[in-house]
N, CA, C, O and CB atoms as a CASP TS submission, in Angstrom:
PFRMAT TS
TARGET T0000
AUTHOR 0000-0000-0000
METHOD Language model
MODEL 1
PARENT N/A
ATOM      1  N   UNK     1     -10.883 -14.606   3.506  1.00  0.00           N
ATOM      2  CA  UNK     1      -9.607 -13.923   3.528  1.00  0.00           C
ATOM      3  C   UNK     1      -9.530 -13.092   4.798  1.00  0.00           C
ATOM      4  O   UNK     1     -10.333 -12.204   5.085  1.00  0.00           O
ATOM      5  CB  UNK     1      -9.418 -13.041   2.267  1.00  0.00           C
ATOM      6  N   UNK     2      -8.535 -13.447   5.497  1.00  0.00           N
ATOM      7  CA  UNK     2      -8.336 -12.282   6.939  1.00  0.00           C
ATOM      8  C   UNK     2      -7.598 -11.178   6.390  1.00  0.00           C
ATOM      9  O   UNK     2      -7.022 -11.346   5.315  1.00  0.00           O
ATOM     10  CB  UNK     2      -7.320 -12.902   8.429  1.00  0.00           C
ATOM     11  N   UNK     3      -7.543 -10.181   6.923  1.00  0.00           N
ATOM     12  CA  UNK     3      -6.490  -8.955   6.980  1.00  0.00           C
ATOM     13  C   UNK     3      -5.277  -8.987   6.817  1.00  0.00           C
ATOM     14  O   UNK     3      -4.522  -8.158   6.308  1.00  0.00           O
ATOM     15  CB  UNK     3      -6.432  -8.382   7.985  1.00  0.00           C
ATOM     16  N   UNK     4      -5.041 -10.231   7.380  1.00  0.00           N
ATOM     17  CA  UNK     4      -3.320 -10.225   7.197  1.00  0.00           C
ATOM     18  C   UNK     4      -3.210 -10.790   5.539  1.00  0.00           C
ATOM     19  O   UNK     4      -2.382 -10.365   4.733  1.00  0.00           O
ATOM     20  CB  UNK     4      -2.335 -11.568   8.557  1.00  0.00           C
ATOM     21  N   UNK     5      -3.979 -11.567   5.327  1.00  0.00           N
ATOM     22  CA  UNK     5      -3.650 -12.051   4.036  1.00  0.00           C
ATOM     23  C   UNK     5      -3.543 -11.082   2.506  1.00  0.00           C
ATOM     24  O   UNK     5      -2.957 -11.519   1.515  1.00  0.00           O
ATOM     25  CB  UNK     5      -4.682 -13.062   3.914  1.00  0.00           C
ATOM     26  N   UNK     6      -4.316  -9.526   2.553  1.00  0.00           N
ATOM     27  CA  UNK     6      -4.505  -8.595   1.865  1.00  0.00           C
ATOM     28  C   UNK     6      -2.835  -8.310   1.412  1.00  0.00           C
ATOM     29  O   UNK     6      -1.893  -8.652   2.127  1.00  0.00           O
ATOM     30  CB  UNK     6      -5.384  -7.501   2.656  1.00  0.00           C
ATOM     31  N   UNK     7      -2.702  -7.687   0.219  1.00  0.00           N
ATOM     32  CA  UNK     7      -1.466  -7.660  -0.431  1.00  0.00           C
ATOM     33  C   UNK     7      -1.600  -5.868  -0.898  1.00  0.00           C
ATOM     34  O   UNK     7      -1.842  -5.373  -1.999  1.00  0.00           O
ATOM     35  CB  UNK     7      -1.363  -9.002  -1.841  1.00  0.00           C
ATOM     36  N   UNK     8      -1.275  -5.073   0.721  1.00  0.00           N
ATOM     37  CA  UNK     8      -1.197  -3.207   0.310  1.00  0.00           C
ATOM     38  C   UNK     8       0.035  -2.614  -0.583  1.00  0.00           C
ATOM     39  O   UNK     8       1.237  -2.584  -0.322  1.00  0.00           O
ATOM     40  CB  UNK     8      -0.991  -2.213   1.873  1.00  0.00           C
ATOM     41  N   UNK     9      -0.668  -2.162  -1.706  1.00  0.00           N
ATOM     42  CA  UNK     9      -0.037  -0.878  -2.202  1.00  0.00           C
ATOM     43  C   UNK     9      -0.202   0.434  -2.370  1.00  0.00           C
ATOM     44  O   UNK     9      -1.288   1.002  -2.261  1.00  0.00           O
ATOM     45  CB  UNK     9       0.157  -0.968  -2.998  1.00  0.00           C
ATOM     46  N   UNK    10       1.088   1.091  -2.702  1.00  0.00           N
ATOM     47  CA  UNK    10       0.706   2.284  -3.020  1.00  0.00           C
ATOM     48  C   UNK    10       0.331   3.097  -4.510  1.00  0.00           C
ATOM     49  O   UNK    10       1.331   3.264  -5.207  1.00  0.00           O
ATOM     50  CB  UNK    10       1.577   2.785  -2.476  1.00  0.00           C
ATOM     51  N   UNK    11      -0.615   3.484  -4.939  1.00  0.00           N
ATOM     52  CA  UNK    11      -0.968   4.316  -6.200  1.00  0.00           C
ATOM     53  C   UNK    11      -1.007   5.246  -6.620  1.00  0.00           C
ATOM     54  O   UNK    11      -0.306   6.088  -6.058  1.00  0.00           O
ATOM     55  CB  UNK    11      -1.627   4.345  -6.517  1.00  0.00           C
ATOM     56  N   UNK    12      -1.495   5.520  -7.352  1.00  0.00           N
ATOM     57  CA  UNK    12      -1.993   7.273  -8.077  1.00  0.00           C
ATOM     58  C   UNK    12      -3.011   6.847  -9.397  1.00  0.00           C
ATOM     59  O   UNK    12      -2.751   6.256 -10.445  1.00  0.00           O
ATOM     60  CB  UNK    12      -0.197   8.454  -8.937  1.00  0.00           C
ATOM     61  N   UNK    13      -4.543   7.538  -8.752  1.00  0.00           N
ATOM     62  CA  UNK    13      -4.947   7.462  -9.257  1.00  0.00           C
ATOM     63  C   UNK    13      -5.320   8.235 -10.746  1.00  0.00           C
ATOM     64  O   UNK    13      -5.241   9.448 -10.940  1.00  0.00           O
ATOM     65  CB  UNK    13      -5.268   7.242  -8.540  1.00  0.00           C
ATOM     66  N   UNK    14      -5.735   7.229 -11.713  1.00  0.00           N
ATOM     67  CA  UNK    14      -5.236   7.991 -13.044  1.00  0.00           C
ATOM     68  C   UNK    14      -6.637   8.305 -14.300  1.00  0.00           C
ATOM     69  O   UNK    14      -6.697   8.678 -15.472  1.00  0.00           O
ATOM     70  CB  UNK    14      -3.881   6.802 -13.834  1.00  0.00           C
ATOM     71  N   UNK    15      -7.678   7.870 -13.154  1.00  0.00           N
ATOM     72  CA  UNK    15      -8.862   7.550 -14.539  1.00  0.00           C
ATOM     73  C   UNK    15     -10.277   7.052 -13.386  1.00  0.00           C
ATOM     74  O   UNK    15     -10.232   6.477 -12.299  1.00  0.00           O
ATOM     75  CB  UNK    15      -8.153   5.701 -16.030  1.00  0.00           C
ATOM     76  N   UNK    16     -11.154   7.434 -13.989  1.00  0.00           N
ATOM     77  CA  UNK    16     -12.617   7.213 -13.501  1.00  0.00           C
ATOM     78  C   UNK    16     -12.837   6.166 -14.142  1.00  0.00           C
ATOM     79  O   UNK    16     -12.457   6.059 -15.308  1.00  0.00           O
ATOM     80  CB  UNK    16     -13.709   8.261 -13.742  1.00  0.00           C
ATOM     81  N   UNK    17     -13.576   5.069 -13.421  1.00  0.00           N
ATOM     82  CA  UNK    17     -14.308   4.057 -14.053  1.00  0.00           C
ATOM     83  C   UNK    17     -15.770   3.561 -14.241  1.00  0.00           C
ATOM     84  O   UNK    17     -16.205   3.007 -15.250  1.00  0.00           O
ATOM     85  CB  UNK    17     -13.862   3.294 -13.660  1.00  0.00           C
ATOM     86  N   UNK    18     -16.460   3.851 -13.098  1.00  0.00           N
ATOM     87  CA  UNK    18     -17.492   4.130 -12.631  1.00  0.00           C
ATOM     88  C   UNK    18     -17.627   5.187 -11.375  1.00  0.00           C
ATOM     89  O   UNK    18     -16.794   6.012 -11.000  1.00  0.00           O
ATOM     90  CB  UNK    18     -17.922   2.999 -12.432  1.00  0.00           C
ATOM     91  N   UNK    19     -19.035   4.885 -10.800  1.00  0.00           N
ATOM     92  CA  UNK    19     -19.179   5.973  -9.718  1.00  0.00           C
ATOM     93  C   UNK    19     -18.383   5.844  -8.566  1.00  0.00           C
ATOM     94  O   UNK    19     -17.773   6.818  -8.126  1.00  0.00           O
ATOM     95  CB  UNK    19     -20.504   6.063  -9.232  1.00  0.00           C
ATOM     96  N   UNK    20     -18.321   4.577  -7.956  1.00  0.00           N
ATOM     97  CA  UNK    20     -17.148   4.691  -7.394  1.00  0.00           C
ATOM     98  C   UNK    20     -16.011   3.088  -7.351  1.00  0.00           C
ATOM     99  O   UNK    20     -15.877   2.179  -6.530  1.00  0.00           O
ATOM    100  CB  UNK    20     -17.625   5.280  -5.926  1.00  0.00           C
ATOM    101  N   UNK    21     -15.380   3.402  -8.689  1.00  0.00           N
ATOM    102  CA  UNK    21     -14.956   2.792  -9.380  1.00  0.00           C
ATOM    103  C   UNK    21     -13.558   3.318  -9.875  1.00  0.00           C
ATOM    104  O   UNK    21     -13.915   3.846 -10.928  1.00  0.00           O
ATOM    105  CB  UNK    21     -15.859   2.601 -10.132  1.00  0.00           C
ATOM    106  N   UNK    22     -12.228   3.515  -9.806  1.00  0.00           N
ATOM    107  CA  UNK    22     -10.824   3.912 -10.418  1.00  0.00           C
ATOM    108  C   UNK    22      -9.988   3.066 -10.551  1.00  0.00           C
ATOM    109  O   UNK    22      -9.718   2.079  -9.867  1.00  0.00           O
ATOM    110  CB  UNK    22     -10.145   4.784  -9.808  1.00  0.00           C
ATOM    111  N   UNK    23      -9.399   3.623 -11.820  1.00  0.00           N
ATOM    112  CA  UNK    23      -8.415   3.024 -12.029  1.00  0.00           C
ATOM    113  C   UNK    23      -6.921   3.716 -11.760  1.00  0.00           C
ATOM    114  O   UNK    23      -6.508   4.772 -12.240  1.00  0.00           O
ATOM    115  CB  UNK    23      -8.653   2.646 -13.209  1.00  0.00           C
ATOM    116  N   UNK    24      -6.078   2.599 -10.643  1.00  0.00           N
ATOM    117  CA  UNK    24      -5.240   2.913  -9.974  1.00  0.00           C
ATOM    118  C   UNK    24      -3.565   2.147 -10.694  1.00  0.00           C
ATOM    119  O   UNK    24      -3.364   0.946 -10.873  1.00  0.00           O
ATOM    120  CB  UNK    24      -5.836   2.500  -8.523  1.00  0.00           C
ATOM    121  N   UNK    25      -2.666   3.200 -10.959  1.00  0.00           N
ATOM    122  CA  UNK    25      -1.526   2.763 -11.182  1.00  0.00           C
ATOM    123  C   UNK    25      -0.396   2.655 -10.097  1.00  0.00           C
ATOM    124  O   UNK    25      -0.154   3.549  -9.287  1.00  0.00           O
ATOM    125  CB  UNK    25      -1.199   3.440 -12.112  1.00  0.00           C
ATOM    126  N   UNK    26       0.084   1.789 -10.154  1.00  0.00           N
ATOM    127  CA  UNK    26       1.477   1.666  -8.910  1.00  0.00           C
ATOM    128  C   UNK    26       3.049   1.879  -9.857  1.00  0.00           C
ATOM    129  O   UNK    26       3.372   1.831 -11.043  1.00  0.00           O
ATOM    130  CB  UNK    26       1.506  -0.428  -7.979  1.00  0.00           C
ATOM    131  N   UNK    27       3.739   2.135  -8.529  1.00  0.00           N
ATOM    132  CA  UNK    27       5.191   2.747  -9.425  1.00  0.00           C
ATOM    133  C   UNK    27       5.559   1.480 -10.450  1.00  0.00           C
ATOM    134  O   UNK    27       6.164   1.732 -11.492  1.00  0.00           O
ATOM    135  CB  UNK    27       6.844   3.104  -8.178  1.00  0.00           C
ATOM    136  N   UNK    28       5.230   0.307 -10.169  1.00  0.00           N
ATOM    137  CA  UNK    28       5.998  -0.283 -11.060  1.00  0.00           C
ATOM    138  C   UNK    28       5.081  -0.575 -12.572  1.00  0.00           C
ATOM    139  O   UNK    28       5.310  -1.545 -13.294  1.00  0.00           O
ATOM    140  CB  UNK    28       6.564  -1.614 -10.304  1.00  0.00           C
ATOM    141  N   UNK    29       4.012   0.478 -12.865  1.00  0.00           N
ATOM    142  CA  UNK    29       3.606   0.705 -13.946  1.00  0.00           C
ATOM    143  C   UNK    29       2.152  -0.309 -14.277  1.00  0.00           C
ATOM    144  O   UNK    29       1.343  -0.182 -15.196  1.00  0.00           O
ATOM    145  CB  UNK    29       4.845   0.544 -14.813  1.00  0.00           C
ATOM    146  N   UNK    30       2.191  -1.621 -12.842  1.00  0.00           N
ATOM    147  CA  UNK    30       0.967  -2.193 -12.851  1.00  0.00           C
ATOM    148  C   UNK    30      -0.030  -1.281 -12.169  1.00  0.00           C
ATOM    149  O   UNK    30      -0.044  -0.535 -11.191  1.00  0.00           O
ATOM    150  CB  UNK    30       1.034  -3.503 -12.243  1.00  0.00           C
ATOM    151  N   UNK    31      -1.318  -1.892 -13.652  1.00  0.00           N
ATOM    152  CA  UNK    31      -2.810  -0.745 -13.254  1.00  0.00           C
ATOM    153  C   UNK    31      -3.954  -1.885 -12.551  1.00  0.00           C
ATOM    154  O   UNK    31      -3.812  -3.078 -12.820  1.00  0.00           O
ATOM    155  CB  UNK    31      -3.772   0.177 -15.164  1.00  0.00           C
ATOM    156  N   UNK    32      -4.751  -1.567 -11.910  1.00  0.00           N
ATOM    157  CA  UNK    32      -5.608  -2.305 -11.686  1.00  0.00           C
ATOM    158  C   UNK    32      -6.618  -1.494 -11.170  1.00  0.00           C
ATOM    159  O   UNK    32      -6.309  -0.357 -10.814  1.00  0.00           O
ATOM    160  CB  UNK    32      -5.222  -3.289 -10.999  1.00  0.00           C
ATOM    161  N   UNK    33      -7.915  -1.925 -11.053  1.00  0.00           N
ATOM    162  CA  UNK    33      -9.184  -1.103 -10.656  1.00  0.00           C
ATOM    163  C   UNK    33      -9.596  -1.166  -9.488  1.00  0.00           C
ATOM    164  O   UNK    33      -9.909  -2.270  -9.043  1.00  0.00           O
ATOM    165  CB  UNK    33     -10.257  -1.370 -11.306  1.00  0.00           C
ATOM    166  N   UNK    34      -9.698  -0.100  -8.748  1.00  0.00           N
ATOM    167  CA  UNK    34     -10.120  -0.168  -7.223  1.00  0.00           C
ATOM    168  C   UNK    34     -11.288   0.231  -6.943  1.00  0.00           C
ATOM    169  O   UNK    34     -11.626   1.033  -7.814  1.00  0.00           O
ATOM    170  CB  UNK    34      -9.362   0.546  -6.364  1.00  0.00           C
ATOM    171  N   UNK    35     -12.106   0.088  -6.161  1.00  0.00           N
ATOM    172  CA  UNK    35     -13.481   0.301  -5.803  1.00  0.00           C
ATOM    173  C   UNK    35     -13.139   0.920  -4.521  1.00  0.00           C
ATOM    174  O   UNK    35     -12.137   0.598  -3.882  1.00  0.00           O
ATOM    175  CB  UNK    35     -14.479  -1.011  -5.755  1.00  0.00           C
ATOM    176  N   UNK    36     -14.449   2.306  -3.944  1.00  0.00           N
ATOM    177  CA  UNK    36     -13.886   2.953  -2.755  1.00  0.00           C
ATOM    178  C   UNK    36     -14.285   1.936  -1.405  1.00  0.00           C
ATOM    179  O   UNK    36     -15.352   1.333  -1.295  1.00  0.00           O
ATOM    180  CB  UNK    36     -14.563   4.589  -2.626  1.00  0.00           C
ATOM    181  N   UNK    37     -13.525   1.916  -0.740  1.00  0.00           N
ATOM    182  CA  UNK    37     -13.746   0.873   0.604  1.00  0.00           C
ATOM    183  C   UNK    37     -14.901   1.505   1.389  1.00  0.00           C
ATOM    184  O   UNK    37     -15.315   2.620   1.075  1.00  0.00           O
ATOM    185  CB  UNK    37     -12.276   0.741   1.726  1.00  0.00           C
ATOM    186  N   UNK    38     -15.446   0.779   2.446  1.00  0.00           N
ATOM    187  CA  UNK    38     -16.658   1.643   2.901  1.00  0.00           C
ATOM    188  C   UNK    38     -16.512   2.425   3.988  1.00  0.00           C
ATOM    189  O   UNK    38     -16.083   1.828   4.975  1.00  0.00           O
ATOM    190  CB  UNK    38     -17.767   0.904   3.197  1.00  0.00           C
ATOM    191  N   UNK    39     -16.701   3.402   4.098  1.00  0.00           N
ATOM    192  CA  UNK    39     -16.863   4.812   5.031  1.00  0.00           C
ATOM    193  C   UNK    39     -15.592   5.798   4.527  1.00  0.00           C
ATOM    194  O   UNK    39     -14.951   6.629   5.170  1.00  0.00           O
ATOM    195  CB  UNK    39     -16.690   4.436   6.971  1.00  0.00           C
ATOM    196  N   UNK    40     -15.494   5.420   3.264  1.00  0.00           N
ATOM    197  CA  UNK    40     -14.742   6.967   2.299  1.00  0.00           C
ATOM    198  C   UNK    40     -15.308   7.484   1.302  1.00  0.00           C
ATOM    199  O   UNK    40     -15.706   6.853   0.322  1.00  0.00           O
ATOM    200  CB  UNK    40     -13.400   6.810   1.552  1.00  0.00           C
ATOM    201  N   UNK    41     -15.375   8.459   1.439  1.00  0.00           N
ATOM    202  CA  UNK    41     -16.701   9.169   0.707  1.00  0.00           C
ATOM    203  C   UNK    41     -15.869   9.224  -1.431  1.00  0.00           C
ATOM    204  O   UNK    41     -14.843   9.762  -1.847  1.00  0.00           O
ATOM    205  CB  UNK    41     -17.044  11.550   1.833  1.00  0.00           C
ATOM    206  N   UNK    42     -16.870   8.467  -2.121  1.00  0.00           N
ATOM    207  CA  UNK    42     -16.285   8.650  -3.533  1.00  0.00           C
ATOM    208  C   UNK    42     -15.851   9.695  -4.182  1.00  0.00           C
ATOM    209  O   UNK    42     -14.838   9.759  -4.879  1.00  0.00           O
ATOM    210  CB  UNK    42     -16.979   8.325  -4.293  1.00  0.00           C
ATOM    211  N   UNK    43     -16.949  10.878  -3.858  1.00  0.00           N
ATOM    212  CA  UNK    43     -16.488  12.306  -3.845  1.00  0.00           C
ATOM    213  C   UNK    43     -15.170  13.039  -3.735  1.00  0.00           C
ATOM    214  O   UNK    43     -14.775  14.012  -4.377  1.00  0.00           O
ATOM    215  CB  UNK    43     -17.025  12.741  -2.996  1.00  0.00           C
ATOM    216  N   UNK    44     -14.532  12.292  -2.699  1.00  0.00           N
ATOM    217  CA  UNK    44     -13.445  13.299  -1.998  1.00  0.00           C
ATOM    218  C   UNK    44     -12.125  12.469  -2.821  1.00  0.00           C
ATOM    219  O   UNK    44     -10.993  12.784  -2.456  1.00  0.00           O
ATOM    220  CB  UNK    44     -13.396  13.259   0.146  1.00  0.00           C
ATOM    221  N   UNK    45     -12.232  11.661  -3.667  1.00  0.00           N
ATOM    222  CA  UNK    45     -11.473  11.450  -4.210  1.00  0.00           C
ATOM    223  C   UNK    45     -11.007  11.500  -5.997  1.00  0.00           C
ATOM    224  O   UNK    45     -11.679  11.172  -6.974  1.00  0.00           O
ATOM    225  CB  UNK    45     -11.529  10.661  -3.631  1.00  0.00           C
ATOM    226  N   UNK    46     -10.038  11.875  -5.942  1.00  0.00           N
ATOM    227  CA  UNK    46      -9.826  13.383  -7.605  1.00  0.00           C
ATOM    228  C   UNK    46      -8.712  12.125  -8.102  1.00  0.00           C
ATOM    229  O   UNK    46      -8.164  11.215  -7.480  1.00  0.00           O
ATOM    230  CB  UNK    46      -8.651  15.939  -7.147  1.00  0.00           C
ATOM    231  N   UNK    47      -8.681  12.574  -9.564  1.00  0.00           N
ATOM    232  CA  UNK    47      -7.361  12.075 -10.491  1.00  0.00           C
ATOM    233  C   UNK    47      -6.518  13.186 -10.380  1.00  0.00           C
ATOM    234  O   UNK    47      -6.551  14.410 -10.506  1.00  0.00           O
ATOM    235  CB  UNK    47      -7.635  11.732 -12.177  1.00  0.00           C
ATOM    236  N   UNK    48      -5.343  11.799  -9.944  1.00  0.00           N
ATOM    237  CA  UNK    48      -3.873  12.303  -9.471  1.00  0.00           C
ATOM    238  C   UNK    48      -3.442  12.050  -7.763  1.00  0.00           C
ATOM    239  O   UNK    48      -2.354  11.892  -7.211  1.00  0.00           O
ATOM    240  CB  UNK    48      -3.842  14.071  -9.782  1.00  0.00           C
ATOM    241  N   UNK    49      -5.003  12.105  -7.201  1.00  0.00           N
ATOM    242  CA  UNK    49      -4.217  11.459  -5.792  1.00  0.00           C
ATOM    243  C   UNK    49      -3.645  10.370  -5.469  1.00  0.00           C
ATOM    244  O   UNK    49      -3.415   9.504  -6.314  1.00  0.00           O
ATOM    245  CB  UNK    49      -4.851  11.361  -4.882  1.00  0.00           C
ATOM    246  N   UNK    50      -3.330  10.239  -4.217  1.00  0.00           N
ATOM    247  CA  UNK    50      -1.944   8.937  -4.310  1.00  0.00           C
ATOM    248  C   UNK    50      -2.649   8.072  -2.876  1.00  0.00           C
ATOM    249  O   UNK    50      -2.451   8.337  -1.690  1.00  0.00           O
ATOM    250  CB  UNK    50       0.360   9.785  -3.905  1.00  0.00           C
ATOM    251  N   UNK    51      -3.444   7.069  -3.415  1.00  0.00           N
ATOM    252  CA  UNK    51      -4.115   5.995  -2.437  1.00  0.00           C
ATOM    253  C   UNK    51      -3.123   4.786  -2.005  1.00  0.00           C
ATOM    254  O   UNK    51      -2.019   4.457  -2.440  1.00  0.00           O
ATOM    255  CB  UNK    51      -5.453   5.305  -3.210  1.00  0.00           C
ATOM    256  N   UNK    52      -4.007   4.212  -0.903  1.00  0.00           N
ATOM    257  CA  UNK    52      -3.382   2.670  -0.617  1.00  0.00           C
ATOM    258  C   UNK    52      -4.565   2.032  -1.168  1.00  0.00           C
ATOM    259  O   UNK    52      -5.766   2.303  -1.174  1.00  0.00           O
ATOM    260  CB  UNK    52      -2.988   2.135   1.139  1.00  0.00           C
ATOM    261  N   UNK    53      -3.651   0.855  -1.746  1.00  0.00           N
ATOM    262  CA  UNK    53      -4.678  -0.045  -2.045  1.00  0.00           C
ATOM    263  C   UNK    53      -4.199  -1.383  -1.604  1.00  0.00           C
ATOM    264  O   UNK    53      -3.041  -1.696  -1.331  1.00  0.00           O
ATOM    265  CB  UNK    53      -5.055  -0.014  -3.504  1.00  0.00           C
ATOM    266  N   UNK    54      -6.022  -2.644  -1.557  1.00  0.00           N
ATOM    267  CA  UNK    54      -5.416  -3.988  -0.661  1.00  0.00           C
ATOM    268  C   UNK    54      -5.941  -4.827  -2.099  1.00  0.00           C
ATOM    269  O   UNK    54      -6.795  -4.558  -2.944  1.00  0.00           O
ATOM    270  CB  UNK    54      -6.351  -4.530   1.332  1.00  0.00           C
ATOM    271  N   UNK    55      -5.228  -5.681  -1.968  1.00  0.00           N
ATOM    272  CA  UNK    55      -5.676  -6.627  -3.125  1.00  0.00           C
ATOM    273  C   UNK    55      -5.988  -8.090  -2.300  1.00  0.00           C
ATOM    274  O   UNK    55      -5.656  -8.492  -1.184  1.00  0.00           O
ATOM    275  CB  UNK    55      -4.320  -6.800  -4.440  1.00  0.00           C
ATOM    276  N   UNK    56      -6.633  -8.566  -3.187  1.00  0.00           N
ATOM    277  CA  UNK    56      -6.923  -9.791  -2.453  1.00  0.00           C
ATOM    278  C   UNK    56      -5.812 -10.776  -2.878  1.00  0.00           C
ATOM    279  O   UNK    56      -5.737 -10.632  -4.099  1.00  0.00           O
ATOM    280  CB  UNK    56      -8.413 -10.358  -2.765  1.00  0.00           C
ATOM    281  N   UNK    57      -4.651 -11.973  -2.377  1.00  0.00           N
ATOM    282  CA  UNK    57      -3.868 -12.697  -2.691  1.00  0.00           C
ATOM    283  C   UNK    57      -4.155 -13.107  -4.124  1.00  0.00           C
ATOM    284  O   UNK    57      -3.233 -12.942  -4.924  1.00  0.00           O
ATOM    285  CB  UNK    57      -3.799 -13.593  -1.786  1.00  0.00           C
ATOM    286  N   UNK    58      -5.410 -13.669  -4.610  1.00  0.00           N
ATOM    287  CA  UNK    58      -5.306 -14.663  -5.755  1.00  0.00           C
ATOM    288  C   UNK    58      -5.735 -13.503  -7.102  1.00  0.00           C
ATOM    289  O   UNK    58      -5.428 -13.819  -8.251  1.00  0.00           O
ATOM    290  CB  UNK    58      -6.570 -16.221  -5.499  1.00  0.00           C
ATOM    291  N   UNK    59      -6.387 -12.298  -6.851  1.00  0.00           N
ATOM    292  CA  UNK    59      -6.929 -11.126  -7.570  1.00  0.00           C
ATOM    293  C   UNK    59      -6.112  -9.787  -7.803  1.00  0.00           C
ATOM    294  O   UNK    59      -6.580  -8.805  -7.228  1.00  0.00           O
ATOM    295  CB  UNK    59      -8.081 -10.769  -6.871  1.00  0.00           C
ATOM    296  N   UNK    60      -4.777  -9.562  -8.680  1.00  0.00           N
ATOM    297  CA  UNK    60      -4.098  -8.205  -8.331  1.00  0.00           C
ATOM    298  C   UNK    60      -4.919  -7.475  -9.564  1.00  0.00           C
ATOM    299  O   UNK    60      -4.150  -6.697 -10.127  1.00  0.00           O
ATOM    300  CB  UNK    60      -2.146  -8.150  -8.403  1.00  0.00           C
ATOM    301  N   UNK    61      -5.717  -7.473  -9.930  1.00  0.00           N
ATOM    302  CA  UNK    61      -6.339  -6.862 -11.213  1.00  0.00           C
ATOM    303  C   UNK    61      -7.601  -5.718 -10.806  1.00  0.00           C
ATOM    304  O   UNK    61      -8.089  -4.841 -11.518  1.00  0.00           O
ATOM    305  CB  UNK    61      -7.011  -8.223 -12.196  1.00  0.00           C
ATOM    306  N   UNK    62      -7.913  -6.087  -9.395  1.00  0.00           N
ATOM    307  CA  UNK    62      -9.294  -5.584  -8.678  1.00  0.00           C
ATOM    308  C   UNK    62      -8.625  -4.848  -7.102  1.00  0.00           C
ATOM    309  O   UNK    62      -7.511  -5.228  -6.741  1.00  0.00           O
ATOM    310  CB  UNK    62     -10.596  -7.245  -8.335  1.00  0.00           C
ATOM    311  N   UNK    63      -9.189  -4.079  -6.470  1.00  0.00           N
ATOM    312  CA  UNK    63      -8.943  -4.023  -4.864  1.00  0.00           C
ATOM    313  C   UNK    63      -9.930  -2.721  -4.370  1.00  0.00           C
ATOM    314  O   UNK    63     -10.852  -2.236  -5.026  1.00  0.00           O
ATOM    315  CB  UNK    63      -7.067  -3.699  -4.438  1.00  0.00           C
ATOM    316  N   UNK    64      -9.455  -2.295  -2.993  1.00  0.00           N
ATOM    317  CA  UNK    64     -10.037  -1.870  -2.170  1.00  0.00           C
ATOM    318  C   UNK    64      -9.572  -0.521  -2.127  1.00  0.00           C
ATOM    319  O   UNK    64      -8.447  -0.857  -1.757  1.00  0.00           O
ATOM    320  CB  UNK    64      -9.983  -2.596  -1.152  1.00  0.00           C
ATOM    321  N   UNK    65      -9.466   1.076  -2.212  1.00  0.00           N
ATOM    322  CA  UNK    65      -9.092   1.666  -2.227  1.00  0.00           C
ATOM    323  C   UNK    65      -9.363   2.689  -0.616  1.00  0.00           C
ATOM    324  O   UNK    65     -10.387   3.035  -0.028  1.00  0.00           O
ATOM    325  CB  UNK    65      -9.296   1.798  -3.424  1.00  0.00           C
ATOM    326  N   UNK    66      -8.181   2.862  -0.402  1.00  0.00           N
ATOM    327  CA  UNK    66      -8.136   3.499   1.007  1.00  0.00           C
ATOM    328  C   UNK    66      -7.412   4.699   0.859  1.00  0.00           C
ATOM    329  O   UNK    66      -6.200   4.497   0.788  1.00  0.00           O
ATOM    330  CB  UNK    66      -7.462   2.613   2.124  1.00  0.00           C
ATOM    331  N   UNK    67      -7.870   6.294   0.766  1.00  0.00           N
ATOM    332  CA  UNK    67      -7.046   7.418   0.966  1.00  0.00           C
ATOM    333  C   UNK    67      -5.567   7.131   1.557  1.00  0.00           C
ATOM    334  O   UNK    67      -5.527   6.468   2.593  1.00  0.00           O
ATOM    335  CB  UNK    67      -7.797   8.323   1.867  1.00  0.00           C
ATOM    336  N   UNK    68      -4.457   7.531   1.041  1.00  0.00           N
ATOM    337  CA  UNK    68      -3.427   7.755   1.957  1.00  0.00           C
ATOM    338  C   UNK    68      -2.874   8.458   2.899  1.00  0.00           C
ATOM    339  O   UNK    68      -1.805   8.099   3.392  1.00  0.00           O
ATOM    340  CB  UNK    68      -2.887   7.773   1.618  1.00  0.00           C
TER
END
């Protein structure tokens, strides 16, 4: 998968899943679980902040979570 092919949204995160593991809701009420992307620290991210996330084309259930 290249970069261009990634499918970004925007969230708010609503729930811990693992260590660095959340579960992320988008406005239109779809949830899916994001894992933190690498060189963002898991720490610095709280329930209720409002991330981007990339999904992979064939996977909207899983993604990549990137601070906004």
């Amino acid at each position: 998968m290249s970069a261009s092919d990634a499918i970004r949204a925007q969230g708010k995160i609503i729930e811990t899943v693992g260590h660095d593991a959340y579960r992320v809701e988008l406005p239109n009420g779809h949830r899916a679980v994001g894992r933190v992307a690498k060189g963002t620290q898991a720490t610095s991210i709280k329930i209720g902040d409002h991330v981007s996330i990339e999904f992979h084309p064939y996977d909207l259930s899983r993604g990549w979570i990137n601070p906004a």
